[in-house]
C-alpha positions in Angstrom: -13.9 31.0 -11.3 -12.5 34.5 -10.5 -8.6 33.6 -11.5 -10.1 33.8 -15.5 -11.5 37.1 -14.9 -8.9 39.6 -15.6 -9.1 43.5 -16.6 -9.5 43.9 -19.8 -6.5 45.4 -21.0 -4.9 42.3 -20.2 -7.2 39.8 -22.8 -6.2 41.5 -25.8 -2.7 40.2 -26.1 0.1 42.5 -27.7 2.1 39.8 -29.6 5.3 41.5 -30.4 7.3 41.2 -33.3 10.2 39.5 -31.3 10.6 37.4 -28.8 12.4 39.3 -25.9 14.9 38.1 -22.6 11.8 39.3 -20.6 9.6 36.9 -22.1 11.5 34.1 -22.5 13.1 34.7 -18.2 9.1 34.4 -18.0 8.9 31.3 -20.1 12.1 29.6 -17.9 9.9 30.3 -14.6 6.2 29.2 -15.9 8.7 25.9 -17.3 10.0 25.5 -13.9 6.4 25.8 -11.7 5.5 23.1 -14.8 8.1 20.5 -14.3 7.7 20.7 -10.7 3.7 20.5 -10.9 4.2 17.4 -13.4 6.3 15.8 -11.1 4.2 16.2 -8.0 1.3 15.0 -9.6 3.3 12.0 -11.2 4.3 11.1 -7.4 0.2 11.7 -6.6 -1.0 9.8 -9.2 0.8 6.6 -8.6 -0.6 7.1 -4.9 -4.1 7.9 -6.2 -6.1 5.7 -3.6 -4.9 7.9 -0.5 -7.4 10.0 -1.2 -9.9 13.2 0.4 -6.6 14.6 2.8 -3.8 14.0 0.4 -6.1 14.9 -2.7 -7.3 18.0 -1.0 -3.4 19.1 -0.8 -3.0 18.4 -4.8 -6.2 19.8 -5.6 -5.3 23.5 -4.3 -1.8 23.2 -5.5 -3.6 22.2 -8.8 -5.7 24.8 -8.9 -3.0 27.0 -7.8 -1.1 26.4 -11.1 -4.2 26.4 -12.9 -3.6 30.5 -12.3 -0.7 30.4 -13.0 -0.8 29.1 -16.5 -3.9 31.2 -17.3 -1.8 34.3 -16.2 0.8 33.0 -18.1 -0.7 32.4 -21.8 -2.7 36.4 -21.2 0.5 38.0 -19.9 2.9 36.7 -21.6 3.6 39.9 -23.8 3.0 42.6 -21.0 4.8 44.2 -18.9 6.0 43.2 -15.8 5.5 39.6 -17.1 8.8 38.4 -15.3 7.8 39.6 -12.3 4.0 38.1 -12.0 6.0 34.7 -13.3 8.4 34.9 -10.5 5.6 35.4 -7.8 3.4 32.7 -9.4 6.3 30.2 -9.3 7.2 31.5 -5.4 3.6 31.0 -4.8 3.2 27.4 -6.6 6.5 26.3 -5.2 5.5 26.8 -1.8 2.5 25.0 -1.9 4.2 22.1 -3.8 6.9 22.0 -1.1 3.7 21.3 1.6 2.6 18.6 -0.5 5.9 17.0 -1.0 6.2 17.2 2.5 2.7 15.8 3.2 3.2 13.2 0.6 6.5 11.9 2.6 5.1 11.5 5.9 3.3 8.6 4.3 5.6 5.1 4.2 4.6 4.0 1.0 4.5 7.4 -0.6 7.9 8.7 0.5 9.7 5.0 0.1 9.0 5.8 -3.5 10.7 9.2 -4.4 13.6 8.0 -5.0 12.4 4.8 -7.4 10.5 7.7 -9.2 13.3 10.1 -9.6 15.4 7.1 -11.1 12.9 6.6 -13.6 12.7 10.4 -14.3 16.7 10.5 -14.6 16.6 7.5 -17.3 14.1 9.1 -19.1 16.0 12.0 -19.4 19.5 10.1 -20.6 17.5 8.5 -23.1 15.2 11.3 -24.4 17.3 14.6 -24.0 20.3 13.6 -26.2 17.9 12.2 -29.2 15.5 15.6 -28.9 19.0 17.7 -29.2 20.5 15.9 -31.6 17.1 15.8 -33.6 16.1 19.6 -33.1 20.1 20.7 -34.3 19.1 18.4 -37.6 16.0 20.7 -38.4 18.4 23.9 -37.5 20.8 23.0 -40.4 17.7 21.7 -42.5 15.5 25.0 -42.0 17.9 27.9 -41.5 20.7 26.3 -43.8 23.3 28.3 -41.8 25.9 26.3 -44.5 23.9 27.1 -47.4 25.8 24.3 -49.0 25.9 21.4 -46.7 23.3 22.1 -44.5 20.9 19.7 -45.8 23.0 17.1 -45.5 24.1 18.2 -42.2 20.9 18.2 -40.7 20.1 14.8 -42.4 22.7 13.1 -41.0 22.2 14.4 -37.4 18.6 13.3 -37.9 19.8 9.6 -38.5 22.2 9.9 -35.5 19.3 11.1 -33.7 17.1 7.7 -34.3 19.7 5.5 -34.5 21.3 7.0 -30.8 17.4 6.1 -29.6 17.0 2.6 -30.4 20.5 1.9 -29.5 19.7 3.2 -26.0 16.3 2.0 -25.3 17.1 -1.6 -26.6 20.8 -2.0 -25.5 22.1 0.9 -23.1 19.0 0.9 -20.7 17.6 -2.8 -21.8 14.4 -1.6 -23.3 11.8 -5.1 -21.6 8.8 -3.6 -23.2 5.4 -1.4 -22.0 2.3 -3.2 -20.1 -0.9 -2.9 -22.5 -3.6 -1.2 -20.6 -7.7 -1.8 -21.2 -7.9 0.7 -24.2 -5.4 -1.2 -25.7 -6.7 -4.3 -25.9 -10.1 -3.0 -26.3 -8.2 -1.8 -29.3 -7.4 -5.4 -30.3 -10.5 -6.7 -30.4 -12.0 -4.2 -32.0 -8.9 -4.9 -34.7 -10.0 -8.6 -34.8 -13.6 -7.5 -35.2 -12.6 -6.0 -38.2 -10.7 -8.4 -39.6 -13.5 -11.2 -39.1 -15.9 -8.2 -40.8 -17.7 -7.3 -37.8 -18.6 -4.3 -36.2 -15.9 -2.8 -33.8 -18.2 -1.1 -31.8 -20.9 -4.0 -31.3 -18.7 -6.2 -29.7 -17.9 -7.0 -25.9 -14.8 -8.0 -24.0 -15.4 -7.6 -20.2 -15.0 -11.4 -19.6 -11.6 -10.9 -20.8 -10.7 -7.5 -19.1 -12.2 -9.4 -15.8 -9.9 -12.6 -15.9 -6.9 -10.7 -17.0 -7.3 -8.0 -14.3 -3.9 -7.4 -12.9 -2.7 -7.6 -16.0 -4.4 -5.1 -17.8 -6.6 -3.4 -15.4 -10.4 -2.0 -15.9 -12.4 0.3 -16.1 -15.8 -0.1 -13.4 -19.0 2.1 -13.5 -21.6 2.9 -10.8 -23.1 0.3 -12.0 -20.7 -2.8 -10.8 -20.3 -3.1 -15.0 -16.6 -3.1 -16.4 -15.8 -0.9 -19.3 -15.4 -3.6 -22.3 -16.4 -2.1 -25.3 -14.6 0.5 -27.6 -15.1 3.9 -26.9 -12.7 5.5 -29.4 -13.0 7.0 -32.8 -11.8 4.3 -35.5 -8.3 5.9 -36.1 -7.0 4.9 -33.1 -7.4 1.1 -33.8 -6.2 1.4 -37.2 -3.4 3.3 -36.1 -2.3 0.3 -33.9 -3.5 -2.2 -36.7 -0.1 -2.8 -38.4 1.5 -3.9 -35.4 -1.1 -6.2 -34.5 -1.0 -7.5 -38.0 2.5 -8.1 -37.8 2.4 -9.4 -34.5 2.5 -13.3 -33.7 1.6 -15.3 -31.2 -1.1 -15.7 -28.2 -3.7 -12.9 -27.9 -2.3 -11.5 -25.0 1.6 -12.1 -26.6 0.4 -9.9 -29.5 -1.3 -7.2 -27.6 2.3 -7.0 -25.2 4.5 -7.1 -28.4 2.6 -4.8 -30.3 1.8 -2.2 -27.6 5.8 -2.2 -27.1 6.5 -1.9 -30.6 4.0 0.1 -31.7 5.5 2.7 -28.1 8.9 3.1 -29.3 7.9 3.9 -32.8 5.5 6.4 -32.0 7.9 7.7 -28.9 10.6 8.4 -32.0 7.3 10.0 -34.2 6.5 12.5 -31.5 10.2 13.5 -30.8 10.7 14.2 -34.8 7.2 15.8 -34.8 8.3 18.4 -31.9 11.4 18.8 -33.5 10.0 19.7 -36.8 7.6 22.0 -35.9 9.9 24.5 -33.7 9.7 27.8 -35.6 13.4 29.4 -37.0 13.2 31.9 -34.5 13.6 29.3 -31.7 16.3 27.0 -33.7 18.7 30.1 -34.1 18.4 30.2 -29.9 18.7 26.6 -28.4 18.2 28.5 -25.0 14.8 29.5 -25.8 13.9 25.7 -26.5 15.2 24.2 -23.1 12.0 24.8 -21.1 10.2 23.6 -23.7 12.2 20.3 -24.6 12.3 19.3 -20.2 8.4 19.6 -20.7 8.2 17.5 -23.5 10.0 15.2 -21.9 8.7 14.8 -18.5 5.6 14.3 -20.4 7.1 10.9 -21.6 7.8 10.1 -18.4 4.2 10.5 -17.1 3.0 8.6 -19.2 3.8 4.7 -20.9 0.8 4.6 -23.0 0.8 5.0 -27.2 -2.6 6.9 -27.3 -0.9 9.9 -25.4 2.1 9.7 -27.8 -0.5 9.7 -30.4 -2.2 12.6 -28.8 0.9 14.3 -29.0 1.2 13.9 -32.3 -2.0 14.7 -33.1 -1.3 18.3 -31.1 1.7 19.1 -32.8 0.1 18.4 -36.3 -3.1 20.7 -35.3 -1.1 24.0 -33.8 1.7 23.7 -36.9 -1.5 24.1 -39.3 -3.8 26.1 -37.4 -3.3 28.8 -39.4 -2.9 27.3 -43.1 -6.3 26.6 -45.4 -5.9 22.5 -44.5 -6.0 23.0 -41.2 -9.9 21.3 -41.3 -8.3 18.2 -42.3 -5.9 17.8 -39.2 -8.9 18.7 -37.2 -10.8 16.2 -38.5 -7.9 13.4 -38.3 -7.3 14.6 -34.5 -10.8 14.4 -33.6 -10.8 10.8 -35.5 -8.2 9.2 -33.0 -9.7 10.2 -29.4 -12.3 12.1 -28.0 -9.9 13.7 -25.0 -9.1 15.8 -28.4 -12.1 17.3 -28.6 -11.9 19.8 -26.2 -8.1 21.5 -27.5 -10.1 20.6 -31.2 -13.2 22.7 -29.7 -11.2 25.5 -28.5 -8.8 25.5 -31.7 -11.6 26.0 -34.2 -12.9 29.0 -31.7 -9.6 30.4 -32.2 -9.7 30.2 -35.7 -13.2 31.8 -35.4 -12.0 34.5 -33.1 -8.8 36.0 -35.0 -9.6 34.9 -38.9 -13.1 35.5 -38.9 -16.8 33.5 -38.1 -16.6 32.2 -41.5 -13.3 30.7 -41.3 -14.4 29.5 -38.1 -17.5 27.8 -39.9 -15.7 26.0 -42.8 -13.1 25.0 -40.6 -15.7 23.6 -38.4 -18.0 22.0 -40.5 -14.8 20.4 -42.9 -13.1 18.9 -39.6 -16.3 16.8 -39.4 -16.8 16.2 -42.2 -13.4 14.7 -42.6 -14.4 13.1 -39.1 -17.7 11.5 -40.9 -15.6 10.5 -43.6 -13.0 8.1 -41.5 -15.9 7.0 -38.9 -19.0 7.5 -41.0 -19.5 3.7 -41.9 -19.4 2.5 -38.3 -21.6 5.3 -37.5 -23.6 4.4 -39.6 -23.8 0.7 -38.8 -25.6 1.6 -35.9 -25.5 5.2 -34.7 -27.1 4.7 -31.0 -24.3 2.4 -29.8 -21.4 4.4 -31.8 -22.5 8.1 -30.4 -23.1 6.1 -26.5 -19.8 4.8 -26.6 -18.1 7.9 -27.3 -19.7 9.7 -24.5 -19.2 7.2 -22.4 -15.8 9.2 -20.9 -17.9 11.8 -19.7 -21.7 10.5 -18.7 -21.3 7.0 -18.7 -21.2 7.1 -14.7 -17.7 6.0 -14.5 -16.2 4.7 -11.1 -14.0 8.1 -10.1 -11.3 6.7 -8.3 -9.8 9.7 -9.2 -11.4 12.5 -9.5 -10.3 15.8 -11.0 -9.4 18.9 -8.5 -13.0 20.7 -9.1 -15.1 17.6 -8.6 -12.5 16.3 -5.9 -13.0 19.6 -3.2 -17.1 19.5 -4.6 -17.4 16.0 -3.1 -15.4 16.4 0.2 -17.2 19.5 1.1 -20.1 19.5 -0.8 -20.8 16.5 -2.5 -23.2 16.3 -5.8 -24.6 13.7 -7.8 -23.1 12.5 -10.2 -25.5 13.9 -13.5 -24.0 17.2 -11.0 -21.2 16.7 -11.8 -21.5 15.6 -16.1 -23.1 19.2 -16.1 -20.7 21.6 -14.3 -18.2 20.0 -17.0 -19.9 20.9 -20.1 -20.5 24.7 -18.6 -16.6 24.4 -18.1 -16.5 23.6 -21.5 -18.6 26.3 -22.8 -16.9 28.8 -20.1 -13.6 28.1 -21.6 -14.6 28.4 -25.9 -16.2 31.8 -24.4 -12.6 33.0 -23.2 -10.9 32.1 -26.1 -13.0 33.8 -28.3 -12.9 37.0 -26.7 -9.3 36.9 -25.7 -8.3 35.1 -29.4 -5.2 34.1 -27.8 -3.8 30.7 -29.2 -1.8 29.6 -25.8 -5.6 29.7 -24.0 -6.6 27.2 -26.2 -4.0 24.8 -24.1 -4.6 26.6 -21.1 -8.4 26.2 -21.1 -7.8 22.8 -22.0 -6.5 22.4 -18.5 -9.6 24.8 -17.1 -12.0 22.2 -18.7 -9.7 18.9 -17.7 -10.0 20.2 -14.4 -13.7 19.6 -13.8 -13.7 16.3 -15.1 -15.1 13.6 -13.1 -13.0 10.7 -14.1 -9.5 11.6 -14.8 -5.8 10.4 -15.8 -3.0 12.6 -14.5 -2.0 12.0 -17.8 -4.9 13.9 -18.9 -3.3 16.9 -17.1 -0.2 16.7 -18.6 -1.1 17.2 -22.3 -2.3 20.2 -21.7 0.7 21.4 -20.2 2.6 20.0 -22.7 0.2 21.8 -25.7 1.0 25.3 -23.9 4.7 24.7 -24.9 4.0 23.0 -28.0 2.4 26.5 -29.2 5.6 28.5 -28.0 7.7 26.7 -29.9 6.1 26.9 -32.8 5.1 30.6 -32.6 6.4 32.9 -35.1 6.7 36.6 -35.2 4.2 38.2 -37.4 4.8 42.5 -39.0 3.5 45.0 -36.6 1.5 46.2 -39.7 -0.2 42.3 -40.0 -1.0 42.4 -36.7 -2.6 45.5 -36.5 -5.0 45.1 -39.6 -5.7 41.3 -38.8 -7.3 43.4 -35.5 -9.1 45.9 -37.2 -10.3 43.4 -39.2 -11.8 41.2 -36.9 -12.3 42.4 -33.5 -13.6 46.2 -34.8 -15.2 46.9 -31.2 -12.8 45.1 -28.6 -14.6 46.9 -26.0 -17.9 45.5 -26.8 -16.3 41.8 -27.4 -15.0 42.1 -23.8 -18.4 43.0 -22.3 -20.5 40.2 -24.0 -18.2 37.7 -22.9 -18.3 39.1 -19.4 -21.9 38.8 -19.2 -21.9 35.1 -20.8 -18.9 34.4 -18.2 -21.5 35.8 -15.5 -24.4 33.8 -16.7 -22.8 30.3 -16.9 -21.2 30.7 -14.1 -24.8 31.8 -12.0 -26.1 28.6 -14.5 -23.0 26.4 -12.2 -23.6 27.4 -8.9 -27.2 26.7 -9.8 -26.3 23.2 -10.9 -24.4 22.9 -7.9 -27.0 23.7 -5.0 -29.7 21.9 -6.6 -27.4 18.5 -7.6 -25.9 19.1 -3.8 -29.7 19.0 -2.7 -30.8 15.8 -4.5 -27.5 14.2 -2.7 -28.4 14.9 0.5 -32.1 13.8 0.2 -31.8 10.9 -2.0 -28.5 9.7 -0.7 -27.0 11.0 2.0 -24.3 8.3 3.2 -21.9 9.0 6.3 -19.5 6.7 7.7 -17.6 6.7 10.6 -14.4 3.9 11.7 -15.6 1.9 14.8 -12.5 -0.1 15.3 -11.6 -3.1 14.6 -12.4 -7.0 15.6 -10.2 -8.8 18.7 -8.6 -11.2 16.6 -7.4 -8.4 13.7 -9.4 -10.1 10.5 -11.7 -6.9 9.9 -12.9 -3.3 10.3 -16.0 -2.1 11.8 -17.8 0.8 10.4 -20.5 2.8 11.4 -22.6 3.3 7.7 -25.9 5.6 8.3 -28.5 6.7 6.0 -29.0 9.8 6.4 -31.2 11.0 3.1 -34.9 10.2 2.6 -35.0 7.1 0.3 -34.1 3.1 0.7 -30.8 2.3 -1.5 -29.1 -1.0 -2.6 -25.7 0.9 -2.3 -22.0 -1.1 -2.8 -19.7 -1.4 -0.7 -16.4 -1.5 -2.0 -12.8 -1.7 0.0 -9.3 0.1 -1.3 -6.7 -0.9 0.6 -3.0 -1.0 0.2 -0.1 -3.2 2.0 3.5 -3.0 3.3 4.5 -5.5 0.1 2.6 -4.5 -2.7 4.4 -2.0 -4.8 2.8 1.6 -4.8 1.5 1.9 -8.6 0.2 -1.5 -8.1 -2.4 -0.8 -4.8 -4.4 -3.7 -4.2 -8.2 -3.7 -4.5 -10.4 -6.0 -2.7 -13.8 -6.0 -0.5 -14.7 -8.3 2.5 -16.1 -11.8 2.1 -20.0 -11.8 1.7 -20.3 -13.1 5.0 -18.7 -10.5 6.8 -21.6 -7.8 5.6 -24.7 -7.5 8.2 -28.2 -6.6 6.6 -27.3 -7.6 3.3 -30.2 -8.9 0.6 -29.1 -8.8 -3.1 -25.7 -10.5 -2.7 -25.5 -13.0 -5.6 -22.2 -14.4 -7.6 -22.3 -11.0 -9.2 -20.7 -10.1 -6.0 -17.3 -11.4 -6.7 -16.3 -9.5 -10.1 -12.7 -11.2 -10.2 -9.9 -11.5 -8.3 -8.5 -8.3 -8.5 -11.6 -6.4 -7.5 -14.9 -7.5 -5.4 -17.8 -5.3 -4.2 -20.9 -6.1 -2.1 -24.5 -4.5 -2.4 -25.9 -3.9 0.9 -29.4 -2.6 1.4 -29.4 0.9 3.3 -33.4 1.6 4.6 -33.7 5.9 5.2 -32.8 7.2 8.6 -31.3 3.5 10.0 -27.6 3.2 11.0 -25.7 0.1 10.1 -22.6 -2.1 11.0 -20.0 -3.4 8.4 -17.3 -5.5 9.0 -14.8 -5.3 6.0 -12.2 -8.0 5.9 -8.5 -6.6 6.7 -5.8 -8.5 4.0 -2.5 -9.6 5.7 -0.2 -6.2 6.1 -2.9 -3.6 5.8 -1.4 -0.4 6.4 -4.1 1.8 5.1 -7.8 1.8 4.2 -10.7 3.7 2.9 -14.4 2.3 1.2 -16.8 3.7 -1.7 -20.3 3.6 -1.2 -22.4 4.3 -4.6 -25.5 3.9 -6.4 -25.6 4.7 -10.4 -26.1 8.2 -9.8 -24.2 9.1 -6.1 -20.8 8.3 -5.1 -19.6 8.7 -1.8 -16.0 8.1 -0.9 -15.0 7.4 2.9 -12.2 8.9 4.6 -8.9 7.0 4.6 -7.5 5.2 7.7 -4.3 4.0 8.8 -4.3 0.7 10.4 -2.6 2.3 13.9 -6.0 4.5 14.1 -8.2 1.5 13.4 -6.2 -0.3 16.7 -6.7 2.7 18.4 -10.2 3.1 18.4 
């Protein structure tokens, strides 16, 4: 945690009344080290089962540029700003150069950069001439350069803008559509539920999620239980209701038309929203927006789901407003479409807290839920222990982390926890990062801290990663210059003592971070004496058909543990791994095995009893052009992931 403790001349933040080369030179690099972060991780990510030595790579890059965008959003105004920029990115760069490089020594991985960079490069014809064209629309229509015409103007550029969109996604690139994912058909039953006047939130779909696994995909828990119940706020089903209303068809022809429709539409929203909300001081200097706009748009191209161009909408809406008397009611409406808002939403009303005042703070606060109660409050309501479970679900509902977020990632290859560990290092990441905001009352750490907080997440989207990039330049974009005489009495006003600020949130920095280390050594001991897995590769069988392994338990209790398989092929496309586990008669010493064992076709897992201090033999079946390998073992409350193995070592041995 020492990269967020700085001196503390440096957390009071000198604003400036204009925006200078220096800073923005400084904005071009921190752009740069972003783009090529995204990008690395967006190669990662669609490689997220070669996991512990690849993910140890990505997780020091990651937090690597974690640094680097705290340092940005405290130094931005300082001086010597380009120069700590230019080192950072030197730095950054370096280490994402040894994880390209690690990355490509991997077939599958380095087969794939160039399929990747296509996709990147169509994005970018498609995206970057409709953002132009759209941000030169507001120019005319905010700074009316032709006092006379410039409405007009702008309108007119604004209607090129969308119509150049649709006539590119649909006809010059062939638009074909976007694969639903689980939320989103979560989201359509929970539509459907609605419509047949049910509750949304009582209803189950896992049977569905199961048999339409490669199609959708699933979410599993420690518990061998797939994910099939809503665990979003209301507005993000009603958001998607009119296309499922106007949608025809079979369920799942509705869900894939829909989710397209309902993609491109919102895709078009979030470029307007951006557009819109760029301050006159960056539209009178289309080279100050460039960093910016290649952000925005590599954000698009990380992700192809509508909840994360929903987020972004949502973002945009909340930063515009932050400072304006409504800005409770866009809090509320954010917080009402999905709870991965909550944090920025936490850390926003802190803000507001920190530079207007406690009070302001409070009203904002207590109207953004009760705007939130308003939208949700009859489904809460309804039946408030299954509506408050679900929404927590994200972050203690003992989630299967196949991916795991940098912090929790390097804690379980070196020092593994449980996973209750590792709920509660997140919520003192949380509380860690509203405590730096409020002392440092700097808007671009709400994003930042964002990232901080993402980062010790357990189960985690690179996507997740991304918006808070994206928010950092979503707030310089919008950021306008304020009189030196404002900004001095809106600091006398409301940090009268910064000296005194600065050593309370020291000492609260100290203690929660003595209150994590703490969490960390006693979760850590409970691992090792009520769990305590090791594996170790044996080889493999004469005839080819499996791998032997070498499972002991090492920790003090008996354990019905699963046993599940990742493994990927020569044929199957990389962001398409398969997912499978070996037949129930190829694992020894096992005695709860039932038809439970056989979740679908997509993914299978076997519970095999694990008595303290006795070693055991597995065979796991090998699929037809393995080229690489690794297992889970896990009980509801420990998670152990093996090391990865290459089909060449597993002949070797």
């Amino acid at each position: 945690m020492a990269f967020i403790i700085f001196a503390p001349q440096y957390l009071i933040i000198d604003q400036g009344d204009e925006l200078k080369r220096e800073s923005v030179t400084g904005e071009a690099f921190f752009a740069t080290g972003s783009i090529i972060y995204m990008l690395v991780v967006l190669l990662y990510s669609s490689h997220a089962y070669f996991s512990n030595s690849l993910s140890a790579v990505i997780d020091i890059y990651s937090m690597a540029y974690l640094a680097f965008a705290i340092g940005f959003s405290l130094l931005r105004r300082k001086k010597h700003f380009v120069k700590f920029s230019l080192a950072a990115l030197a730095a950054t760069a370096i280490i994402a150069a040894i994880s390209l490089a690690y990355m490509s020594s991997i077939p599958l991985i380095g087969n794939s950069i160039i399929g990747e960079a296509v996709n990147v490069g169509i994005a970018f014809a498609i995206i970057f001439p409709t953002t132009a064209i759209a941000v030169f629309g507001f120019y005319f229509i905010r700074t009316r350069p032709l006092k006379k015409y410039a409405k007009g103007i702008g309108a007119i550029l604004l209607i090129v803008a969308i119509a150049l969109f649709f006539y590119y996604q649909l006809y010059g690139f062939g638009y074909k559509g976007v694969n639903a994912d689980d939320e989103t058909v979560l989201s359509y039953y929970a539509f459907k539920a609605m419509q047949a006047g049910q509750n949304p939130y009582g209803i189950g779909i896992s049977n569905v999620l199961k048999h339409n696994s490669t199609t959708y995909g699933f979410t599993l828990t420690t518990e061998n239980k797939v994910v099939g119940y809503l665990d979003y706020p209301v507005l993000f089903v009603l958001a998607l209701a009119p296309f499922y209303y106007l949608a025809h068809g079979t369920a799942s022809s509705i869900i894939y038309s829909a989710n397209s429709a309902a993609y491109l539409i919102f895709l078009m929203l979030a470029i307007l929203s951006f557009a819109a909300a760029i301050s006159k001081q960056r539209l009178k200097n289309f080279k100050m927006l460039l960093p910016a706009i290649f952000v925005f748009i590599l954000y698009f191209v990380q992700i192809l789901s509508v909840q994360y161009l929903i987020m972004a909408i949502a973002l945009i809406a909340v930063f515009y407003s932050i400072d304006k008397w409504y800005a409770f009611v866009v809090l509320g409406i954010a917080a009402s479409l999905q709870e991965l808002l909550w944090i920025p939403i936490l850390f926003a009303i802190v803000y507001i807290a920190a530079s207007r005042g406690v009070i302001r703070g409070a009203k904002a606060s207590i109207g953004a839920i009760a705007i939130f109660i308003v939208i949700n409050g009859y489904f809460i309501l309804e039946n408030p222990g299954i509506y408050i479970s679900h929404m927590l679900a994200p972050v203690n509902g003992y989630l299967l982390p196949f991916l795991l977020s940098p912090i929790p990632s390097l804690l379980m290859l070196f020092y593994p926890v449980s996973m209750h560990g590792l709920e509660l290092i997140f919520y003192i990441s949380i509380t860690m990062g509203a405590t730096v905001v409020y002392v440092a009352r700097n808007k671009m750490l709400v994003a930042s801290m964002s990232l901080f907080a993402y980062f010790f997440l357990y189960h985690t989207l690179a996507a997740y990663f991304a918006v808070s990039i994206t928010l950092l330049f979503f707030i310089i974009v919008m950021e306008t210059k304020e009189t030196t005489a404002k900004r001095i009495k809106k600091r006398r006003a409301h940090n009268p003592i910064p000296g005194q600020r600065l050593k309370i949130g020291y000492v609260v920095l100290a203690v929660l971070a003595l209150a994590m280390v703490v969490v960390i050594a006693h979760s850590h001991y409970s691992y090792a004496h009520d769990f305590g897995i090791s594996v170790s590769y044996e080889g493999m069988s004469a005839n080819g058909t499996y791998a032997i392994l070498g499972i002991s338990n090492g920790g003090n209790k008996a354990l019905n543990a699963s046993v599940l398989e990742v493994y990927s092929t020569n044929s199957i496309e990389e962001n398409t791994l398969g997912l499978s586990v070996s037949q129930p008669e190829y694992i020894t010493n096992m005695s709860i095995c039932n038809t439970s064992c056989m979740e679908s076709n997509y993914m299978n897992y076997n519970i095999l009893a694990l008595q303290p201090g006795q070693g055991y033999r597995v065979k796991l079946f090998l699929p037809t052009n393995m080229s690489s390998m690794r297992c889970e073992i896990y009980t509801k409350y420990y998670y152990y992931e093996c090391p990865p193995v290459t089909i060449n070592n597993l002949e070797q041995k």
